[in-house]
N, C-alpha and C positions, 0 to 999 in steps of 0.2 A: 636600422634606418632611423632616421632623427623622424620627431612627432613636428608636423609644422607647428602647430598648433602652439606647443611650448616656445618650441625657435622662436615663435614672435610675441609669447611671454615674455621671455627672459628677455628680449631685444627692448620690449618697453618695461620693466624693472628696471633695464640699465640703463635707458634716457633719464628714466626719474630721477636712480640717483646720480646720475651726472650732472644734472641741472639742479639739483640742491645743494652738493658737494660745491659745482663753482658758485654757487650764490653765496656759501658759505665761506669758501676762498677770498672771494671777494670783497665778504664784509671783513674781515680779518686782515683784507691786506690793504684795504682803501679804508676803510670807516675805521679800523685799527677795534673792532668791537669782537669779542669772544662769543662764540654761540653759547647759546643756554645749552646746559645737560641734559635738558630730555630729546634737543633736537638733535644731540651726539648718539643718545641712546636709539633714538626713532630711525636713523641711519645705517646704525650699528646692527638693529633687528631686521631691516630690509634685506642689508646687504647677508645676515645669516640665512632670512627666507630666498632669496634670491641663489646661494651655494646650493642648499634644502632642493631647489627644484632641481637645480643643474645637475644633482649626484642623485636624483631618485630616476628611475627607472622603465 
């Protein structure tokens, strides 16, 4: 049985990074500007802690 508890973790991990992701989209596709490296990085480590919860147990 799923823990609710997590289910509505992982539900808000994944607004977060939805809404940073298009903010980032956005600036890239309207403001024509490249995100800085650590905000690829900071995304990058979400989205591995975000897998991390989904495949633990």
């Amino acid at each position: 049985m799923t823990d609710p508890t997590k289910k509505e973790n992982v539900k808000m991990h994944l607004k977060d990074l939805r809404f940073n992701l298009k903010k980032m989209h956005l600036a890239v596709t309207e403001e024509l500007l490249l995100p800085q490296p650590d905000e690829v990085k900071t995304l990058m480590y979400k989205m591995d802690q975000l897998v991390k919860a989904i495949e633990s147990k």
